[in-house]
C-alpha positions in Angstrom: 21.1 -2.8 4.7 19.6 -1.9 1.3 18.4 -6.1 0.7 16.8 -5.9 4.2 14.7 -2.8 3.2 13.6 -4.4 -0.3 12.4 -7.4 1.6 10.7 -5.1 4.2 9.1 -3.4 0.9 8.6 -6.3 -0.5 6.7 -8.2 2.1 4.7 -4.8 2.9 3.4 -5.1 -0.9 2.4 -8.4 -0.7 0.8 -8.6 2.2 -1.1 -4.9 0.8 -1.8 -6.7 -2.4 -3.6 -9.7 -0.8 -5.7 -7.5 1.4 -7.1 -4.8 -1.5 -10.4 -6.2 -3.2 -10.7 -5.5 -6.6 -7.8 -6.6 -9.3 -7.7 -2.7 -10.4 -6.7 -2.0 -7.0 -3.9 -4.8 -7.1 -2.7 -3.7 -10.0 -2.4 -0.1 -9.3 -0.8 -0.6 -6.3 1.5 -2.9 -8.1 2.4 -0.5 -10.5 2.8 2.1 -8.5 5.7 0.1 -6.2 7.1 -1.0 -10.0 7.6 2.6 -10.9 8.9 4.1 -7.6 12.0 1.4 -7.5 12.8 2.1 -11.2 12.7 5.7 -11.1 13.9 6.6 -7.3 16.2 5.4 -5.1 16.1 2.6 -2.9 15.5 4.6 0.4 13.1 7.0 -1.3 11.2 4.6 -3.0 10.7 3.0 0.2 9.8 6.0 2.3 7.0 6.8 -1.1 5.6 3.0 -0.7 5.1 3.2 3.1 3.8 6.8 3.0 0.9 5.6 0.1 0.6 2.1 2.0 -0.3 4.1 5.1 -2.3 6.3 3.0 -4.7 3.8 1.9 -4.8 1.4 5.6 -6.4 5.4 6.7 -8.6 5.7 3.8 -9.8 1.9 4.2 -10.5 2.6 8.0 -12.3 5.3 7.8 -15.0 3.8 5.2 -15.4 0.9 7.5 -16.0 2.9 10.1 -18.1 5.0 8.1 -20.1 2.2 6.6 -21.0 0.6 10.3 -22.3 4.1 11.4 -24.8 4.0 8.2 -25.8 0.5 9.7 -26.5 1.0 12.7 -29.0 4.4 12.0 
């Protein structure tokens, strides 16, 4: 159960790393996944890493969404 939710969390990561723009960005979310499997458990490191992943998709749609409304005024 436990290698099925590292590959899950694992897979979320990278597909999150490959979307974010900047290198800072990569990295801190990189980091940030590093530190919560070292210092939690499994399960709670994984519920941490979708909650933030989640966390950041909202963030990112709501500046695009943003964004097109300054466009179009």
């Amino acid at each position: 159960m436990q290698h099925h939710l590292i590959a899950a969390i694992f897979l979320l990561a990278l597909i999150m790393v490959l979307n974010l723009e900047t290198w800072k960005s990569r990295l801190a979310y990189l980091a940030m996944v590093t530190l919560s499997f070292s210092y939690l458990s499994v399960l709670q490191a994984a519920v941490s890493i979708i909650a933030i992943t989640m966390i950041l998709i909202f963030y990112a749609a709501v500046t695009a969404v943003q964004r097109n409304a300054r466009l179009h005024h």
